[in-house]
py3Dmol code that shows the C-alpha trace and the ligand (Angstrom):
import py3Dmol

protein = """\
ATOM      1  CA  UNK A   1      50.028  -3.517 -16.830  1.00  0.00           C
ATOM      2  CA  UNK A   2      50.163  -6.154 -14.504  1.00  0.00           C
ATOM      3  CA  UNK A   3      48.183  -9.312 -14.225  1.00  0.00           C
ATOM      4  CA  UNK A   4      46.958 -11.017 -11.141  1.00  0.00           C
ATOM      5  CA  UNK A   5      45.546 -14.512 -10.119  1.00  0.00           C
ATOM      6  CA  UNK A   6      43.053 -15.193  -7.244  1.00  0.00           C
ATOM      7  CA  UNK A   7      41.908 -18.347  -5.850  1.00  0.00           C
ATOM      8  CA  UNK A   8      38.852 -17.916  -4.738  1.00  0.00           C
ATOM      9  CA  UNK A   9      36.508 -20.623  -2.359  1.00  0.00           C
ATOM     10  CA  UNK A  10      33.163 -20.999  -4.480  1.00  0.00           C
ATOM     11  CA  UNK A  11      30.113 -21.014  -2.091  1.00  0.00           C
ATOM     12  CA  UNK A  12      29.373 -24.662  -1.850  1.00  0.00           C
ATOM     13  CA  UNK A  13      25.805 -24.710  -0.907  1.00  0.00           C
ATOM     14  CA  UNK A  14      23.276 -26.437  -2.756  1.00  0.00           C
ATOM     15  CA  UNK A  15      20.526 -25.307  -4.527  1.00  0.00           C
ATOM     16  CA  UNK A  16      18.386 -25.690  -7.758  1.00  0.00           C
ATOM     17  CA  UNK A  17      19.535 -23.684 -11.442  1.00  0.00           C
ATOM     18  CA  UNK A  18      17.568 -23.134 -14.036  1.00  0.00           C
ATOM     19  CA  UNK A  19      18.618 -23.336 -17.411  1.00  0.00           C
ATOM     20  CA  UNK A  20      17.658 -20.003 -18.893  1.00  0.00           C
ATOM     21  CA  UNK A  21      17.816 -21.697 -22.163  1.00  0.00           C
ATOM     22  CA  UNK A  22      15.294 -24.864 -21.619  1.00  0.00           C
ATOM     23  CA  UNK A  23      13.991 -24.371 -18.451  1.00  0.00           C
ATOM     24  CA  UNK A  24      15.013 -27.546 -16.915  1.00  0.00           C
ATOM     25  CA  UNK A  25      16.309 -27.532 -13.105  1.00  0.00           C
ATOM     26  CA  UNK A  26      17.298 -31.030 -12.040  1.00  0.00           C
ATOM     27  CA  UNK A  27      20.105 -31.112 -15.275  1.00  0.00           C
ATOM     28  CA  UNK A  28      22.261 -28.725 -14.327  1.00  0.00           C
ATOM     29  CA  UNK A  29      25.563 -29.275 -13.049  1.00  0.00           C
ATOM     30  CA  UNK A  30      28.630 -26.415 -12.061  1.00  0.00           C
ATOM     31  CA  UNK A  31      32.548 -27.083 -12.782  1.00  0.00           C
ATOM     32  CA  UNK A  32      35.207 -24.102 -11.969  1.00  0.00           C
ATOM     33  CA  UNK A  33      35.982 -21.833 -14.634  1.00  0.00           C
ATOM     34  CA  UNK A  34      38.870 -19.547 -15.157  1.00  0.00           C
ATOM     35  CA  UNK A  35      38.067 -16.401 -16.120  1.00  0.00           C
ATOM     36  CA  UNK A  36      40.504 -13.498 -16.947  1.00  0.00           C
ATOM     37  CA  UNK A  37      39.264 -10.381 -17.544  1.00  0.00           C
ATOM     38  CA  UNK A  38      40.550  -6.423 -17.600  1.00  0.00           C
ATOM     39  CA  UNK A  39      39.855  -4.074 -15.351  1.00  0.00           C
ATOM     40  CA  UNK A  40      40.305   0.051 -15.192  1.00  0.00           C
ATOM     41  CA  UNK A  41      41.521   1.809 -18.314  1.00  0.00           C
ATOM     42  CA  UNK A  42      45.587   3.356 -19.273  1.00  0.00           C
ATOM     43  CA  UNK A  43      48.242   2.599 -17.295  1.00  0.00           C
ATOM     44  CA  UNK A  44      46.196   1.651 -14.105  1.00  0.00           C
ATOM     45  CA  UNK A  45      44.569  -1.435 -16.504  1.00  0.00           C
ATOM     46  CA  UNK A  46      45.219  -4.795 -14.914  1.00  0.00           C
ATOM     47  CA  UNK A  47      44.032  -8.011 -15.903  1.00  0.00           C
ATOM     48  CA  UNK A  48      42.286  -9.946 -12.853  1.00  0.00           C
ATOM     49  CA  UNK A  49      41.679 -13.717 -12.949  1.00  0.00           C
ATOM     50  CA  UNK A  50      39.231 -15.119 -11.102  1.00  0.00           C
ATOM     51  CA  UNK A  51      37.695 -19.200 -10.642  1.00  0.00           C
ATOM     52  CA  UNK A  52      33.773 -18.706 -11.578  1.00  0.00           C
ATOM     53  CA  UNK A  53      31.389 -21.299 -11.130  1.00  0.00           C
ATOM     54  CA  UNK A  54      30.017 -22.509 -14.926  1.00  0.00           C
ATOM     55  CA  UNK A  55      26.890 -23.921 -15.202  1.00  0.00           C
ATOM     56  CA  UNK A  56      25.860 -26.389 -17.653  1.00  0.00           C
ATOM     57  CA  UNK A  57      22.316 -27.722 -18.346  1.00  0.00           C
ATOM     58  CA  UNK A  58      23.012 -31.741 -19.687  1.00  0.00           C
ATOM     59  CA  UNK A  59      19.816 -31.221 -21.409  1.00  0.00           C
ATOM     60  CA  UNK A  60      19.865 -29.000 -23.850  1.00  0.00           C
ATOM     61  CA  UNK A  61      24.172 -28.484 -23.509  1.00  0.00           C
ATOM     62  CA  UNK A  62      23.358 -24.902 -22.879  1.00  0.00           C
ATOM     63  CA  UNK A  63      26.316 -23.709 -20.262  1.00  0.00           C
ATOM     64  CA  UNK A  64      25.722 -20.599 -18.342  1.00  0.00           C
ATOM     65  CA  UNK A  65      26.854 -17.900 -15.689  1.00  0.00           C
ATOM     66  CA  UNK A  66      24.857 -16.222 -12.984  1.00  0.00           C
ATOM     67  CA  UNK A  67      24.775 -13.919 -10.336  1.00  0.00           C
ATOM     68  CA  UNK A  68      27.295 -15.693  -8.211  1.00  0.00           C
ATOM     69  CA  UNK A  69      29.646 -15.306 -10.895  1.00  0.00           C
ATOM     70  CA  UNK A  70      28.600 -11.607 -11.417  1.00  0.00           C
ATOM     71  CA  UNK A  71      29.397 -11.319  -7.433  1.00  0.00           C
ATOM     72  CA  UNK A  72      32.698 -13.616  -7.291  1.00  0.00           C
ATOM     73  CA  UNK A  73      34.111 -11.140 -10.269  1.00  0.00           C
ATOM     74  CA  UNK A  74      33.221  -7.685  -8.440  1.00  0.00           C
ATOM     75  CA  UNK A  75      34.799  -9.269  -4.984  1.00  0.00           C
ATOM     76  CA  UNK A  76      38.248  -9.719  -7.295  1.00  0.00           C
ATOM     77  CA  UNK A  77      38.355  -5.963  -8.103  1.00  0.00           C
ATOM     78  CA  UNK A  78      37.203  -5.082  -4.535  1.00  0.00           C
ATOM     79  CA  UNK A  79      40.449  -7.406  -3.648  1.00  0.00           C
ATOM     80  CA  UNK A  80      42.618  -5.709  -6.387  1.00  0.00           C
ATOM     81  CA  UNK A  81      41.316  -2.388  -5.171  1.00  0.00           C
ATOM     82  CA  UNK A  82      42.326  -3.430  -1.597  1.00  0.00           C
ATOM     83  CA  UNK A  83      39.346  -2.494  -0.324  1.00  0.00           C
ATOM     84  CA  UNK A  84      36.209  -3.922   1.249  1.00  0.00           C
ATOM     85  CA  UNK A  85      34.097  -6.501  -0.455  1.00  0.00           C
ATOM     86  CA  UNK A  86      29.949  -5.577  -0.266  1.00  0.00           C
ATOM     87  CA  UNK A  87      29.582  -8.819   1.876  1.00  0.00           C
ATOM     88  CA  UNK A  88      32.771  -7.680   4.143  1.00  0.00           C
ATOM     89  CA  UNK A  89      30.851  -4.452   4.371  1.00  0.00           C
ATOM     90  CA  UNK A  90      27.398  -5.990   5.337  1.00  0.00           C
ATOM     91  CA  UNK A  91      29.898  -8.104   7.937  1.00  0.00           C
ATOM     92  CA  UNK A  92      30.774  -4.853   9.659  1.00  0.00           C
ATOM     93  CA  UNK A  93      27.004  -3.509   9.536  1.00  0.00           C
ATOM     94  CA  UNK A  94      25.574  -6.853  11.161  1.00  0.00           C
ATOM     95  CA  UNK A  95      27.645  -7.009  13.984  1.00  0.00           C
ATOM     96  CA  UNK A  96      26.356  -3.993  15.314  1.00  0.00           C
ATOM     97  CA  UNK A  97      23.027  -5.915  14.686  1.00  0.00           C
ATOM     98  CA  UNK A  98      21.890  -2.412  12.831  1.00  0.00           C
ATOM     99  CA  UNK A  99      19.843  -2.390  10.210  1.00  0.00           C
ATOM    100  CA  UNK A 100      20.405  -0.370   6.978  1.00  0.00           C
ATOM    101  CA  UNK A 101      18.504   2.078   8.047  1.00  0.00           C
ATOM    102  CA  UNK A 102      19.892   2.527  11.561  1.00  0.00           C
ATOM    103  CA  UNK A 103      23.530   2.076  10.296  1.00  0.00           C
ATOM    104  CA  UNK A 104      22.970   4.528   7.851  1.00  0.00           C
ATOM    105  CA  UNK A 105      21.507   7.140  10.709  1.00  0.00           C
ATOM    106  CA  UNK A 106      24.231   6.556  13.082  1.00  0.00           C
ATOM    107  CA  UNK A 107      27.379   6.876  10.636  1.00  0.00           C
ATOM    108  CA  UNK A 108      26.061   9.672   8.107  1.00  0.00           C
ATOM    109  CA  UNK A 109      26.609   6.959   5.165  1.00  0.00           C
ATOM    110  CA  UNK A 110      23.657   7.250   2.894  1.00  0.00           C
ATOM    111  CA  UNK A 111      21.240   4.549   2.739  1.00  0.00           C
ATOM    112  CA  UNK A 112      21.277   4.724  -0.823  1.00  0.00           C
ATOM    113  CA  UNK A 113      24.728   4.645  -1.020  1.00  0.00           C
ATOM    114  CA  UNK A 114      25.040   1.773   1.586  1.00  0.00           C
ATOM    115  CA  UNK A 115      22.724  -0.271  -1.092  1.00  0.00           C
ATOM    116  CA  UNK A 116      24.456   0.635  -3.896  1.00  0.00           C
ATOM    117  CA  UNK A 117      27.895  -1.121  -2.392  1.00  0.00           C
ATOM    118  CA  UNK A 118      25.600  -3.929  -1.185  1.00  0.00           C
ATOM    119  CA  UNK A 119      24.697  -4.579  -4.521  1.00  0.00           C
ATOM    120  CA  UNK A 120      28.027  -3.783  -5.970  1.00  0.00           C
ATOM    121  CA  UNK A 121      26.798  -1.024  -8.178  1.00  0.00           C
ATOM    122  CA  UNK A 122      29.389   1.025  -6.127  1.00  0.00           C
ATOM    123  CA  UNK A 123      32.691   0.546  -4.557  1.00  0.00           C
ATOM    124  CA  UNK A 124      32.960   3.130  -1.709  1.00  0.00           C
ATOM    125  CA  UNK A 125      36.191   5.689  -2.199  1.00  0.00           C
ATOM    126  CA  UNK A 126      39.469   4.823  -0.158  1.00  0.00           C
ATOM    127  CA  UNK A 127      38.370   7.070   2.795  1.00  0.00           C
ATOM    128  CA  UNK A 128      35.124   5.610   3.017  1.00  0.00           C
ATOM    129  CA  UNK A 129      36.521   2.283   3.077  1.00  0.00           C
ATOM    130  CA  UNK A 130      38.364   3.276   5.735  1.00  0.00           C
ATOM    131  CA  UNK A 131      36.082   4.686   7.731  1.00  0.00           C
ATOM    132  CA  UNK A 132      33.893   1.259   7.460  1.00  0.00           C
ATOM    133  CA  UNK A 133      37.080  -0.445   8.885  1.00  0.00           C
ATOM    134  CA  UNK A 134      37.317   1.965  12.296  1.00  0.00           C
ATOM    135  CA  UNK A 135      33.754   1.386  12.175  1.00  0.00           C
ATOM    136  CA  UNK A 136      33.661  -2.250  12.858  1.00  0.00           C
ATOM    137  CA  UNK A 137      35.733  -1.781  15.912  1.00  0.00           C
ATOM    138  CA  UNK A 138      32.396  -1.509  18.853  1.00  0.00           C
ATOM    139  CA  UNK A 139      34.429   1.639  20.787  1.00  0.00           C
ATOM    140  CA  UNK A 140      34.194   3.409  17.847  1.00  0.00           C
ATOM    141  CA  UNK A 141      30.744   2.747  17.389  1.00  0.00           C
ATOM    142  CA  UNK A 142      29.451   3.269  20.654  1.00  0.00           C
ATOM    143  CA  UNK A 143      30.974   7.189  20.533  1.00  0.00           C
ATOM    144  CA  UNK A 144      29.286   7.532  17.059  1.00  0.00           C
ATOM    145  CA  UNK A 145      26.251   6.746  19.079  1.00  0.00           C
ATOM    146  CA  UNK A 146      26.799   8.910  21.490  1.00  0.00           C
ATOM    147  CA  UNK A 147      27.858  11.413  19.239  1.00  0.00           C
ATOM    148  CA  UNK A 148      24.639  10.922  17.445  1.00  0.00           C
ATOM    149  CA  UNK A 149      22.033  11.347  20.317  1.00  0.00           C
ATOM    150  CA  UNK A 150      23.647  14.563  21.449  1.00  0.00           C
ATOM    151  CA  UNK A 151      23.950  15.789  17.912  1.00  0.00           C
ATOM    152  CA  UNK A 152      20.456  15.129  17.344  1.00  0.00           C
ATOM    153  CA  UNK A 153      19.055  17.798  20.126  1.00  0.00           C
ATOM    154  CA  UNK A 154      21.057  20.185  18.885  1.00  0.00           C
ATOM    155  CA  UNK A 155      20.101  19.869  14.716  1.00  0.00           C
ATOM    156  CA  UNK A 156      16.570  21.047  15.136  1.00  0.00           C
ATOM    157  CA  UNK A 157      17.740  24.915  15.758  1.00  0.00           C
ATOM    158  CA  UNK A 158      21.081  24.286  12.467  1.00  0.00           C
ATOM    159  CA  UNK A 159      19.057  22.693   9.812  1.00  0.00           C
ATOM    160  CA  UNK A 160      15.314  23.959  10.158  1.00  0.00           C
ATOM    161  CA  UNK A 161      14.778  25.956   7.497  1.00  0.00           C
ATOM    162  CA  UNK A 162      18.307  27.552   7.716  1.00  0.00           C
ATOM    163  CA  UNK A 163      18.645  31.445   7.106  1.00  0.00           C
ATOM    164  CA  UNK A 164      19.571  33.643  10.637  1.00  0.00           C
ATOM    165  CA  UNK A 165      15.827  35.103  10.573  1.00  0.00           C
ATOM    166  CA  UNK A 166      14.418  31.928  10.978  1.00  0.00           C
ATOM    167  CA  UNK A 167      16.855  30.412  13.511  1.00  0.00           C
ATOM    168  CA  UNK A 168      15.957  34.282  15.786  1.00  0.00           C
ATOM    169  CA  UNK A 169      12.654  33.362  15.413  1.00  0.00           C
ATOM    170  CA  UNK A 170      13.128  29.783  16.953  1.00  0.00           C
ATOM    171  CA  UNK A 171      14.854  31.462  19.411  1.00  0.00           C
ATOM    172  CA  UNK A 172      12.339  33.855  19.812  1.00  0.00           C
ATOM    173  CA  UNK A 173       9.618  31.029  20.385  1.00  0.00           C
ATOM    174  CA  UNK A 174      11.825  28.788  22.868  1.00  0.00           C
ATOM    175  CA  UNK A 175      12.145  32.009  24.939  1.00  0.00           C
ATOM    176  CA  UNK A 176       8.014  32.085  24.642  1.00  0.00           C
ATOM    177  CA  UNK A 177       7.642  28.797  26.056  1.00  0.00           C
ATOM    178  CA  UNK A 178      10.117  29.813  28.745  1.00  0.00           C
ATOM    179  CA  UNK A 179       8.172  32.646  30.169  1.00  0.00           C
ATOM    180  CA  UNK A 180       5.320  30.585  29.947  1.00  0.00           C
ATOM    181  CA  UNK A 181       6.499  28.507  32.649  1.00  0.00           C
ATOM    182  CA  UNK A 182       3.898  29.622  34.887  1.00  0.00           C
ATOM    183  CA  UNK A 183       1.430  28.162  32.928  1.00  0.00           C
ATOM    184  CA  UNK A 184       2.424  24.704  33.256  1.00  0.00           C
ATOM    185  CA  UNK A 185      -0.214  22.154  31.530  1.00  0.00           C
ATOM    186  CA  UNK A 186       0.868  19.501  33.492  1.00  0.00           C
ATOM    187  CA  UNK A 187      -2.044  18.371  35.295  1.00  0.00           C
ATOM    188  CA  UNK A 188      -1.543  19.178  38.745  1.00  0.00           C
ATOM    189  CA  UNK A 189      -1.507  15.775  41.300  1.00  0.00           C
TER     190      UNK A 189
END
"""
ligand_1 = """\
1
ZN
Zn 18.792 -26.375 -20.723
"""
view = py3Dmol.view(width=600, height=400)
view.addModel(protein, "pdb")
view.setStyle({"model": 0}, {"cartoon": {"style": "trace"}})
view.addModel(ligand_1, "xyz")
view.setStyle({"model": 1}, {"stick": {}})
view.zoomTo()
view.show()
């Protein structure tokens, strides 16, 4: 077992806690806190360190952590994991100015899945993590694009419904339209 010590840069913007305990917003104040804590199980167990930010309400002494703390904590196993942190992730998704949705379409990544490592419920596998890093080079996402559109045209006759008798009968019903060429509903000029 090993133990390991990150620095990390606390987000420094302001805005108003509330004590959970009394309610109050205007009393409380955040100091760094070092927190050590263990992470996997057996052998692979290490003990990660991490500075949290502790909240303390001056009126009613009540001292507190919160979701940044929750967040700074998963980005330290992402970092002893050596893979990508959720916001690294979202880094990579944004600069393709995609949404979830259209990220999701265009790399075959769930959309589920891509908000489960958002939230950090998940950390992606080791492949997957790699794959996000080839995917925040542009070239590679323009040919997954690419890839995509011409992928798309062909789907409709692999995944409808499957089995060979129903892909013979789509086949059966393109040739249909073919002969029906004749009869053209395109209103003449
Ligand atoms: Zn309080």
């Amino acid at each position: 077992m090993e133990s390991r010590a990150s620095t990390t840069l606390m987000s420094t913007e302001s805005r108003d806690y509330v004590c959970p305990q009394c309610g109050e917003t205007s009393t409380v104040t955040t100091s760094p806190y070092l927190h050590t804590f263990r992470y996997g199980s057996g052998e692979s167990a290490v003990d990660l360190t991490v500075e949290l930010p502790l909240r303390r309400c001056g009126a009613c002494e009540f001292e507190f952590l919160d979701d940044e703390a929750e967040r700074l904590e998963h980005e330290a196993i992402c970092r002893h994991l050596g893979v990508l942190s959720p916001t690294e992730i979202e880094k990579i998704r944004k600069s393709h100015g995609m949404s979830r949705a259209t990220f999701a379409q265009v790399t075959g990544l769930g959309e589920a899945t891509l908000n489960r490592w958002a939230n950090g419920v998940k950390i992606q596998t080791l492949a997957n993590d790699r794959y996000l890093r080839l995917l925040a080079l542009p070239l590679n996402m323009q040919r997954l694009k690419r890839f995509g559109s011409s992928a798309q045209t062909s789907s409709s006759s692999v995944n409808h419904n499957g089995g060979k008798f129903q892909a013979l009968n789509e086949s059966d019903i393109v040739r249909h339209q073919q002969g029906q060429r004749s009869f053209s509903l395109r209103k003449a000029a």
